[in-house]
Every structure is written in structure tokens, then in C-alpha cells.
C-alpha positions in Angstrom: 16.3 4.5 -11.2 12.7 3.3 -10.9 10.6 5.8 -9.1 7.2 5.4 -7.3 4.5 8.6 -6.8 1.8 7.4 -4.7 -1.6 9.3 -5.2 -5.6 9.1 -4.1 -5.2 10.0 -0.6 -7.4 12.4 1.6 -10.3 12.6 3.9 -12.6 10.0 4.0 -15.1 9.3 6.6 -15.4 6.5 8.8 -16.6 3.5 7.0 -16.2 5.5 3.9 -13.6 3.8 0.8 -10.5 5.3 -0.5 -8.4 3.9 -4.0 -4.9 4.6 -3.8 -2.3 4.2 -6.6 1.3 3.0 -7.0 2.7 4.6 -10.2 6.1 3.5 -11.8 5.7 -0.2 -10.0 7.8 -1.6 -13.1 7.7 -5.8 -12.8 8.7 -5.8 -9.0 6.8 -7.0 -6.1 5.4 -4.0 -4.3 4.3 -3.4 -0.7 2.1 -1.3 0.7 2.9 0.1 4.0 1.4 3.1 6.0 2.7 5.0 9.0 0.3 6.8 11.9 1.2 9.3 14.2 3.0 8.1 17.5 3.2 4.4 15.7 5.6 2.1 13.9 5.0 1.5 10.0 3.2 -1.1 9.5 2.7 -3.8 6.6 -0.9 -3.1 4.8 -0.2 -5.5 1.4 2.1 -6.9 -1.2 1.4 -8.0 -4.7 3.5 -10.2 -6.2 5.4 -8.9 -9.9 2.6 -10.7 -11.6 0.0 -9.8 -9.8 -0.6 -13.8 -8.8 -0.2 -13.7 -5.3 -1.3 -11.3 -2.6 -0.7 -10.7 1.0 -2.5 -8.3 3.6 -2.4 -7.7 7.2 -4.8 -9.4 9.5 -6.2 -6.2 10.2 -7.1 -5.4 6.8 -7.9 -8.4 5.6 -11.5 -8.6 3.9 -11.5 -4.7 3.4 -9.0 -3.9 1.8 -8.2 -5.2 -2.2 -4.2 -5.0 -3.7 -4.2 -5.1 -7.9 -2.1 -4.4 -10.4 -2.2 -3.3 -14.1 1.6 -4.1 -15.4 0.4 -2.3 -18.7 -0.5 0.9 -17.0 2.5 0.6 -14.8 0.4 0.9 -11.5 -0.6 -1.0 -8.9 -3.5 0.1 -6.8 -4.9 -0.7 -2.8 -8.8 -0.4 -2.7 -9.7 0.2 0.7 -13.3 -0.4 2.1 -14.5 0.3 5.5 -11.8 2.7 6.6 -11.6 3.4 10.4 -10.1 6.4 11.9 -7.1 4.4 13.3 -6.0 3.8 9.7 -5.4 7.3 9.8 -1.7 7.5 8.4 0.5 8.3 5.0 0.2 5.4 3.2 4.0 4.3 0.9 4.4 2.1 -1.9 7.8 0.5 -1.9 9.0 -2.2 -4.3 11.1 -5.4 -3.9 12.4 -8.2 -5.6 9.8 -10.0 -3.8 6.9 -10.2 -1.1 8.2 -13.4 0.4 7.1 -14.7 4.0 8.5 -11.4 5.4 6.7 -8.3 3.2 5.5 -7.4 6.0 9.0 -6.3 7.4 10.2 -3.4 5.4 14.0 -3.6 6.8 16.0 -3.3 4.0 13.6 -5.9 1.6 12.5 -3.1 -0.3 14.7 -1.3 -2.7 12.7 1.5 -4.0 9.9 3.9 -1.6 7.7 6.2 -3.1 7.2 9.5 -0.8 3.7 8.7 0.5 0.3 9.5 0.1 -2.1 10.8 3.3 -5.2 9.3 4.6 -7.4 10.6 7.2 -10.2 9.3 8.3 -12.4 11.2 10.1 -16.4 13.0 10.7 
């Protein structure tokens, strides 16, 4: 069974950058997707198997960076600028795919690592 350890979470200031990191990702699509107190998880990013193709959230978008390194295993989110709303535990998950729909983690995604926290805050 392929397993998933997220890691490089903590506190971070506003504005301040945090690099997060996806171990075990294998050659599968993989999603990033946090969850905040009182909210619904939400889509951050997905990086295709090959590391060709990304997707992010419009929120994100422009601050945040989704890579991959298939011969360390590991994919990684860079995130820039980070505001205290993004306050959350942030999950790695992997899928056949990111598809039009990585955003929607309803069954897509076969594997979920068990999350790494983020708070943002002075």
C-alpha cells in the first residue's frame, strides 16, 4: 500500500513562507488539500504524475508553487505570502489523476496522507 507522511508545517507569520512535503507520492497525480476550523476542505493544488501539469486554487494562485522530485519520491507545495485564513492542516492525497475536478476530493483520490498543521499567525 503506498503511503503518504506530510511534513514542514507550523507557525509562520502573516506574509511569512512555509515548504511543505509529500513523501511516498510514487508516479500518481497528487493533490493538495487543507482543512480550517469550522470550514469545508478545500482544493490548494495538484501536480500531475510527471510533474507536467499543475493546477491551484484561485485563491492561491501566484503564491503558492506545487513541484515534484519523482527520484526523491516527494512532491512539495511552496507557499508564499501566507494569511492567517490559510490557517488549516494541510493533506496530500494521491490519484490516478488531477483531471478537471482535483479540486473535488470525493472519492478521486485513493491514497491521504494524515496531514501536516499550519498556523499562521503574530
Amino acid at each position: 500500500q503506498l503511503q503518504l507522511v506530510e511534513s514542514g508545517g507550523g507557525l509562520v507569520q502573516p506574509g511569512g513562507s512555509l515548504r511543505l512535503s509529500c513523501e511516498g507520492s510514487g508516479f500518481l497525480a497528487i493533490g493538495w488539500f487543507r482543512l480550517a476550523a469550522g470550514s469545508e476542505r478545500e482544493g490548494v493544488a495538484c501536480i500531475s504524475s510527471s510533474g507536467g501539469s499543475t493546477y491551484y486554487s484561485d485563491s492561491v494562485k501566484g503564491r503558492f508553487t506545487v513541484s515534484r522530485d519523482n527520484a526523491e519520491n516527494a512532491v512539495y507545495l511552496q507557499m508564499n505570502s501566507l494569511k492567517p485564513e490559510e490557517t488549516a492542516i494541510y493533506y496530500c492525497a494521491a490519484g490516478n489523476g488531477c483531471g478537471d475536478s482535483w479540486y473535488l476530493d470525493g472519492g478521486k483520490y485513493d491514497y491521504w496522507g494524515q496531514g501536516t498543521e499550519v498556523t499562521v499567525s503574530s
